[in-house]
N, C-alpha and C positions, 0 to 999 in steps of 0.2 A: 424381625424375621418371622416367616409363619411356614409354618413346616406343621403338614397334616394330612391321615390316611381318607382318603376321598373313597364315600360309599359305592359313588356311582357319578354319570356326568353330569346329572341335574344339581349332586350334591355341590360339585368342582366351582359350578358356573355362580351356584348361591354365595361361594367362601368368597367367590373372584369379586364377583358384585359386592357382597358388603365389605369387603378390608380394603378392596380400589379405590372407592374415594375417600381412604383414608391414608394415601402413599404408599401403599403395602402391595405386594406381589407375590402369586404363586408360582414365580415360574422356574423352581427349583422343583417342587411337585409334580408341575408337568413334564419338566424333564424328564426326571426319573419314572413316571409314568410313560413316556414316549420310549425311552430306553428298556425299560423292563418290563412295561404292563404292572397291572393291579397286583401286588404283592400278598395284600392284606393287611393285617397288623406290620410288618416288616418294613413299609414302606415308608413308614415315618421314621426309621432309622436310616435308610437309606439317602432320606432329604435332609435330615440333618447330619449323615457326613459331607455333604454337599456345602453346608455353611458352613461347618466348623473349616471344609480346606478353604475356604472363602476368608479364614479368618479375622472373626466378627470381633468390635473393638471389646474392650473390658468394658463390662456397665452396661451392654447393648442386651438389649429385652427381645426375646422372643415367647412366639405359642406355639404349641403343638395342638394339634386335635387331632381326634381319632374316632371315627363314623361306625358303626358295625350294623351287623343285622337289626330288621325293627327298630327300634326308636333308640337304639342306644349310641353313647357318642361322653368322650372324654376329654379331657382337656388338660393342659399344665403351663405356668408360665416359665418361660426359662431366663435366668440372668446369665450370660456369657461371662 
């Protein structure tokens, strides 16, 4: 799973490009982006209640990220 607060939509299109040829999808992100717009920081919570109702098996790995003003941007891995 990859759940992450996108800067902007050049940032969106870079995440989609690099995790897609790796099986991986943001379309939990854009969802809640399509439903709410740019949150901010908030938005990565809002994608991950989106997976947790999805309920992801035990063991299953996900990332978060989170893009902000200027060059900043964080990250975390999560185990379900």
């Amino acid at each position: 799973h990859l759940i992450f607060h996108p800067g902007g939509k050049k940032i969106i299109q870079t995440v989609e490009d690099l995790f897609g040829g790796m099986g991986k999808n943001i379309d939990d992100t854009k969802e809640v982006l399509r439903l709410y717009g740019n949150m901010s920081s908030a938005t990565v919570l809002y994608v991950l209640e989106r997976i947790m109702d999805s309920q992801p098996k035990p063991g299953e790995k996900g990332l978060m990220l989170s893009f902000g003003p200027g060059f900043s941007a964080q990250r975390i891995l999560l185990e379900f």
